[in-house]
C-alpha positions as semicolon CSV with decimal commas, in nm:
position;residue;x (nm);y (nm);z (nm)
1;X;1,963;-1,467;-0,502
2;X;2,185;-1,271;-0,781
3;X;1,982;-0,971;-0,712
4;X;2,046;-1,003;-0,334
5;X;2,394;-1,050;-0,384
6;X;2,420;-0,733;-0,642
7;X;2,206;-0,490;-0,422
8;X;2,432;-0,609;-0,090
9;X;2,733;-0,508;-0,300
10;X;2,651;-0,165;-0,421
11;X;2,504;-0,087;-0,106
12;X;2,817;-0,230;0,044
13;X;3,057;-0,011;-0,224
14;X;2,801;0,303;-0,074
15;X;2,891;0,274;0,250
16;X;3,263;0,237;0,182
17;X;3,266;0,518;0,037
18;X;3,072;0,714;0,327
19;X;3,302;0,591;0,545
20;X;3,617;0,630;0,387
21;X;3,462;1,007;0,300
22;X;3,628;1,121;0,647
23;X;3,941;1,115;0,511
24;X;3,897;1,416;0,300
25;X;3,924;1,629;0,606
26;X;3,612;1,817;0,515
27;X;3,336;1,965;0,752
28;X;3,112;1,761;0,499
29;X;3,269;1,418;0,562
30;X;3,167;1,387;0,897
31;X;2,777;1,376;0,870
32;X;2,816;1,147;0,546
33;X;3,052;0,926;0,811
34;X;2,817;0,882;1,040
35;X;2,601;0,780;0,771
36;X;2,797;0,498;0,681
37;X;2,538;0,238;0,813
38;X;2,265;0,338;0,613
39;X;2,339;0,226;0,297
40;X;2,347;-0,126;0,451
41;X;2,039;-0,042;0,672
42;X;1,841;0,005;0,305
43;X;1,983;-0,325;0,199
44;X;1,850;-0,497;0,468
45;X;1,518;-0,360;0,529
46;X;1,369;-0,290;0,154
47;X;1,549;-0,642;0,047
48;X;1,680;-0,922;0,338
49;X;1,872;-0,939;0,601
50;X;2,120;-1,137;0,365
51;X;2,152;-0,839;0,118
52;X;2,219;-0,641;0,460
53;X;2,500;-0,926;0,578
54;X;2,657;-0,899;0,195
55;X;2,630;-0,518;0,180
56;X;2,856;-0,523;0,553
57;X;3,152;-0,773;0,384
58;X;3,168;-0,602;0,059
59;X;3,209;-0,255;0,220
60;X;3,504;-0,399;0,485
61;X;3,658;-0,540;0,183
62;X;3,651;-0,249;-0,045
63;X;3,778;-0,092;0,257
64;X;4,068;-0,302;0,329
65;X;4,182;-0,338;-0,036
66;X;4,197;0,048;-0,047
67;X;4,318;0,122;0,264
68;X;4,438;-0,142;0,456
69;X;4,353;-0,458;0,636
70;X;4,324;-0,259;0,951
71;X;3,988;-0,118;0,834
72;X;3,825;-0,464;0,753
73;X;3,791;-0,583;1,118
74;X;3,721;-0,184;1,237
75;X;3,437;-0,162;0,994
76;X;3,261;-0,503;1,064
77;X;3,256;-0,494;1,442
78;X;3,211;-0,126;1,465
79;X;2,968;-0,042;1,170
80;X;2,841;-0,335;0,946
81;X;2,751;-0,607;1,145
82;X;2,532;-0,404;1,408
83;X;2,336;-0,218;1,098
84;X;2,275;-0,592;0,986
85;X;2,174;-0,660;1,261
86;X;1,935;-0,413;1,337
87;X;1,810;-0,454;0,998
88;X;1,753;-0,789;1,078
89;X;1,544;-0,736;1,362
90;X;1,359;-0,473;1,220
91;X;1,189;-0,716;0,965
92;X;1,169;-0,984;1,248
93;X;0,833;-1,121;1,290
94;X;0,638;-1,419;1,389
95;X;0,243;-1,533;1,319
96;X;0,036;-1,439;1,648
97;X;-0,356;-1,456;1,673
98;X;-0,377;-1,130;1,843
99;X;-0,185;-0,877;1,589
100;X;-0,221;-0,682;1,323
101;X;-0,386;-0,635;0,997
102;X;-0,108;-0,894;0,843
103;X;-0,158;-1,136;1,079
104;X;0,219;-1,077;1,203
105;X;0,313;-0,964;1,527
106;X;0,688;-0,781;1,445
107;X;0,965;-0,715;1,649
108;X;0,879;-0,448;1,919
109;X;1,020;-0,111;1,835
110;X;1,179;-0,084;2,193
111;X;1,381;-0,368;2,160
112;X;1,513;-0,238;1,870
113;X;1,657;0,061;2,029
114;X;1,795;-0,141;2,344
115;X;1,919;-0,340;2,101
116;X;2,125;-0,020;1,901
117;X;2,238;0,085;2,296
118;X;2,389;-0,243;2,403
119;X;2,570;-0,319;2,044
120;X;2,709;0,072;2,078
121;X;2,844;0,031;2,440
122;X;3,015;-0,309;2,288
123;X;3,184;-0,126;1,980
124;X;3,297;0,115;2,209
125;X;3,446;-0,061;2,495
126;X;3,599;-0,323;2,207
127;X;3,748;-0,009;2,114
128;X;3,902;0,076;2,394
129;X;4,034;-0,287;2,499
130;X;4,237;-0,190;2,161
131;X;4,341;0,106;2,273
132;X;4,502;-0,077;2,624
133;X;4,448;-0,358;2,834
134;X;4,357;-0,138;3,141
135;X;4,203;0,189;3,261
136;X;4,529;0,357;3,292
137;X;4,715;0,273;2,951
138;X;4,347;0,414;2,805
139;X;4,344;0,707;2,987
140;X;4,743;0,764;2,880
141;X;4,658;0,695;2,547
142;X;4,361;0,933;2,522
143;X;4,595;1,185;2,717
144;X;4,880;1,169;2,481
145;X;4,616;1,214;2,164
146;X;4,429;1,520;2,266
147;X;4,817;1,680;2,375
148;X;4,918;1,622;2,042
149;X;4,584;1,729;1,880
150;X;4,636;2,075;2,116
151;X;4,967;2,100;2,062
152;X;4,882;2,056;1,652
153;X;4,598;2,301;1,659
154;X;4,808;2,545;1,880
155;X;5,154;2,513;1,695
156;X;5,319;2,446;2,045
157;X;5,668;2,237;2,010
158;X;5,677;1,908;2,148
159;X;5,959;2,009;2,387
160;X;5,783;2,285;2,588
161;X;5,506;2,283;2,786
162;X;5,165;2,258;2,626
163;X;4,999;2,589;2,617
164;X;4,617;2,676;2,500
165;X;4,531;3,051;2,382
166;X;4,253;3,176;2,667
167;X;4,353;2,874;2,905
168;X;4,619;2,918;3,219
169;X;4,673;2,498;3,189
170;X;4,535;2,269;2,981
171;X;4,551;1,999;3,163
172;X;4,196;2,033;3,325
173;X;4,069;2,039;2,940
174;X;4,274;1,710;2,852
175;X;4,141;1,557;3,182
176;X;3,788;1,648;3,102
177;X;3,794;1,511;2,767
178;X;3,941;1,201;2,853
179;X;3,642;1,114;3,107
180;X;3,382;1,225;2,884
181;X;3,473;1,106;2,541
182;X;3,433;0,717;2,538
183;X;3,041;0,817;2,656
184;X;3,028;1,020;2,426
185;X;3,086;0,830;2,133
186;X;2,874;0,580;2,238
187;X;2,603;0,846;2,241
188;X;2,663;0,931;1,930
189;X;2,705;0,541;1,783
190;X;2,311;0,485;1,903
191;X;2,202;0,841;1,791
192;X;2,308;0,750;1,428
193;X;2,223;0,418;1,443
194;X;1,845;0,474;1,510
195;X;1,899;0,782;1,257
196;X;1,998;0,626;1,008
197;X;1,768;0,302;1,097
198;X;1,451;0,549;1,068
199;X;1,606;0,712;0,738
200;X;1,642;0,355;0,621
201;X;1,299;0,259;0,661
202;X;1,154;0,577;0,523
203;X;1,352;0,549;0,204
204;X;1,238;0,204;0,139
205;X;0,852;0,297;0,240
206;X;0,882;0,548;-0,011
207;X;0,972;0,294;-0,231
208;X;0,705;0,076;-0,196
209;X;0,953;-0,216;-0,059
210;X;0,851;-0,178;0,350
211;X;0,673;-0,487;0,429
212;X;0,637;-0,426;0,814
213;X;0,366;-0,163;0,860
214;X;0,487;0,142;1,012
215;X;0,463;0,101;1,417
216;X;0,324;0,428;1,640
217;X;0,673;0,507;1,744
218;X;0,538;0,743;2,026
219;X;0,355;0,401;2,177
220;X;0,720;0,247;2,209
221;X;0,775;0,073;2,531
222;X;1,124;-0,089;2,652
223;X;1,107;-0,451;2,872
224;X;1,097;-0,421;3,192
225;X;1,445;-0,538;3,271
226;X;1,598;-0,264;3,106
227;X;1,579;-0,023;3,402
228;X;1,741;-0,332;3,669
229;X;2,002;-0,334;3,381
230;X;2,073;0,054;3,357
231;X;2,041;0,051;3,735
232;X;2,300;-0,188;3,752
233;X;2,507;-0,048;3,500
234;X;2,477;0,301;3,676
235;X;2,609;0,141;3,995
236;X;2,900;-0,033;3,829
237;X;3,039;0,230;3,677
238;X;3,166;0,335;4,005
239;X;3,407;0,094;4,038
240;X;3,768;0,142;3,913
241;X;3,955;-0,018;3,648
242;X;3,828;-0,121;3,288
243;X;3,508;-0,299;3,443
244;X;3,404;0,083;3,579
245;X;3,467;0,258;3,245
246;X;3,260;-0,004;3,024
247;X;2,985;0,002;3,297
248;X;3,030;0,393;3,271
249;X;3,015;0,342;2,867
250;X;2,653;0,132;2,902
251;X;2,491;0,375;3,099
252;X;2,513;0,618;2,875
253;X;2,410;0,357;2,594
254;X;2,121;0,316;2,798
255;X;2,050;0,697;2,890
256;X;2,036;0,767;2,564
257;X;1,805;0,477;2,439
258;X;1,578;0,585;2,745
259;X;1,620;0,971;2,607
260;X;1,443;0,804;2,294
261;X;1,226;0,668;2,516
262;X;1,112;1,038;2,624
263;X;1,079;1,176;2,287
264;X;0,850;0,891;2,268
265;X;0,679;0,997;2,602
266;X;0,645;1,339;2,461
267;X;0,493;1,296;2,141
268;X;0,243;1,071;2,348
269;X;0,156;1,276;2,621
270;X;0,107;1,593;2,365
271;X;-0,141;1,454;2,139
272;X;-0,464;1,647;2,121
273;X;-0,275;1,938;2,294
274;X;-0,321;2,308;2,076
275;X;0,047;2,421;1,982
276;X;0,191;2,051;1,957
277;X;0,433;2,143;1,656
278;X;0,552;2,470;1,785
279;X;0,639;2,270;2,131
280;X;0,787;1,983;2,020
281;X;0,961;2,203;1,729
282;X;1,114;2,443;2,010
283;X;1,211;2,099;2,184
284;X;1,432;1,945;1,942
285;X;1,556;2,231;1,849
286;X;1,708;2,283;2,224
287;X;1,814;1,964;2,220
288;X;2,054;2,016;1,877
289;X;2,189;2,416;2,020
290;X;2,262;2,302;2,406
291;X;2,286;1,889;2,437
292;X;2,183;1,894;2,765
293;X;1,821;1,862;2,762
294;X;1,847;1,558;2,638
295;X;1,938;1,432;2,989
296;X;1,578;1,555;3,043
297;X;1,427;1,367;2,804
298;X;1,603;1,063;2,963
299;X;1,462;1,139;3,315
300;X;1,097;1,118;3,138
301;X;1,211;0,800;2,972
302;X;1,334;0,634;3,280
303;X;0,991;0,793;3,500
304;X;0,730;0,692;3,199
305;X;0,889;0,341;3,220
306;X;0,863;0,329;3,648
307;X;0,507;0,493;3,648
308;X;0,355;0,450;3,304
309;X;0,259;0,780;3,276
310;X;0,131;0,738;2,889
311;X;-0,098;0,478;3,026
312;X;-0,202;0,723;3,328
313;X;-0,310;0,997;3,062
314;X;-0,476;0,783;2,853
315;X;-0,700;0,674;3,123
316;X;-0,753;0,996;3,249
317;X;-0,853;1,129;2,868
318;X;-1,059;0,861;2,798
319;X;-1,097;0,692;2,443
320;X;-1,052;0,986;2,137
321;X;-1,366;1,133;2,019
322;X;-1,584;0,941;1,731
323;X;-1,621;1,138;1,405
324;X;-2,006;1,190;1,340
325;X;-2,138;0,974;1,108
């Protein structure tokens, strides 16, 4: 238990200092930011789940004592408790007759990720119910940030109208960036959470410490519920008010777990196909220059999940070739 409770707290004292990294103001500090869960993530995956619960309270301390109680409550909810979490489930597993090797049958890898999307849409909208207590004081407060964040970046007084170098009015800008934003963010809260999940887990195999065997990540399959529930959420987010801009938040949660979901798809549907690395290299690295294809991606997600089209290919292949003996 000593050991649990020592690893938790330099993991913990790691991820404080990730987090708190962003204060430099340096290009650098923002990917070691978004890193912040993976010290915690290592905790919790190469030791217990209770070295990854430890390693969350020790960094929110170390973070309030140095810079506030603010931060103790912000890092919690928003970073440590959903990499414990996740760390938690990733070493979840139960005895089953019909399993692997171990005799285990582990957590499904889909759930996981569905799992990272629905605990990113709730960081995000708990952010926002800080930020106001409905959809107009958060769009007024987003407003008023990105002005003064123009009017910073473009030396403009506060007194006279708002002016950007190349732009006639800002205003469309502030407008845009205030819709997309929240989404955004949430986007970016699953991205790095399954990042830094996977990093996780391949530091500690390297290690020799990973007791769950390694799943085939491009067999990864999501419940079927989860398309009713980003159908639903797609619809809600139509509505007006708060309820329509957390709906709006969870459907791009869930676009972006089922985005992972096509990756998947397209690891699986490439096998035995001549070029595979070149392909899939050209296709992530389309997806880091322009963004948008990863909307693609999610369209395969959502269509392998309706049709099964990994299971359609597979029958139409036929079982893999036998090595001669």
């Amino acid at each position: 238990m000593m050991q649990i409770a020592l690893i938790g707290v330099a993991a913990g004292v790691a991820s404080a200092l990730l987090f708190a990294s962003v204060a430099s103001g340096s290009l650098l500090s923002i990917p070691l930011f978004y890193l912040a869960p993976l010290p915690i993530l290592i905790a919790a995956v190469g030791w217990s789940h209770w070295a990854g619960l430890v390693a969350a309270v020790a960094a929110a301390i170390s973070l309030a004592a140095a810079l506030g109680g603010f931060f103790f409550l912000a890092f919690l909810v928003g970073v440590g408790l959903p990499a414990w979490w996740l760390g938690y489930l990733a070493l979840l597993a139960r005895p089953a007759a019909r399993s692997g090797p171990d005799g285990l049958e582990w957590y499904p890898v889909g759930r996981i990720v569905l799992w990272a999307a629905i605990l990113a849409a709730l960081v995000v909208v708990i952010a926002m119910a800080n930020i106001g207590p409905d959809a107009e004081s958060i769009r007024s407060s987003l407003r008023g940030a990105f002005e003064r964040i123009l009017r910073a970046q473009t030396q403009t007084p506060r007194e006279t109208p708002l002016q950007v170098p190349g732009l006639p009015d800002p205003k469309p800008l502030i407008e845009f960036l205030v819709a997309v934003v929240p989404p955004t963010a949430d986007v970016l809260a699953v991205l790095t959470n399954m990042l830094a999940l996977w990093l996780a887990a391949r530091v500690v195999k390297i290690s020799g410490r990973l007791r769950r065997p390694w799943p085939d990540l491009a067999a990864m399959t999501f419940p079927s519920f989860a398309l009713t529930l980003l159908a639903a959420a797609a619809a809600a987010s139509f509505l007006g008010g708060i309820f329509g801009i957390a709906a709006g938040v969870l459907t791009a949660s869930l676009l972006m777990a089922y985005a992972l979901l096509g990756l998947a798809v397209l690891h699986a549907l490439t096998r035995r196909v001549n070029g595979r690395a070149a392909f899939l290299g050209g296709t992530y690295a389309l997806i880091i220059v322009f963004g948008w294809p990863i909307l693609l991606l999610a369209l395969l997600g959502v269509t392998d999940a309706a049709f099964d089209l990994r299971g359609r290919l597979a029958a139409r292949r036929g079982p893999p070739p036998s090595l001669p003996t």
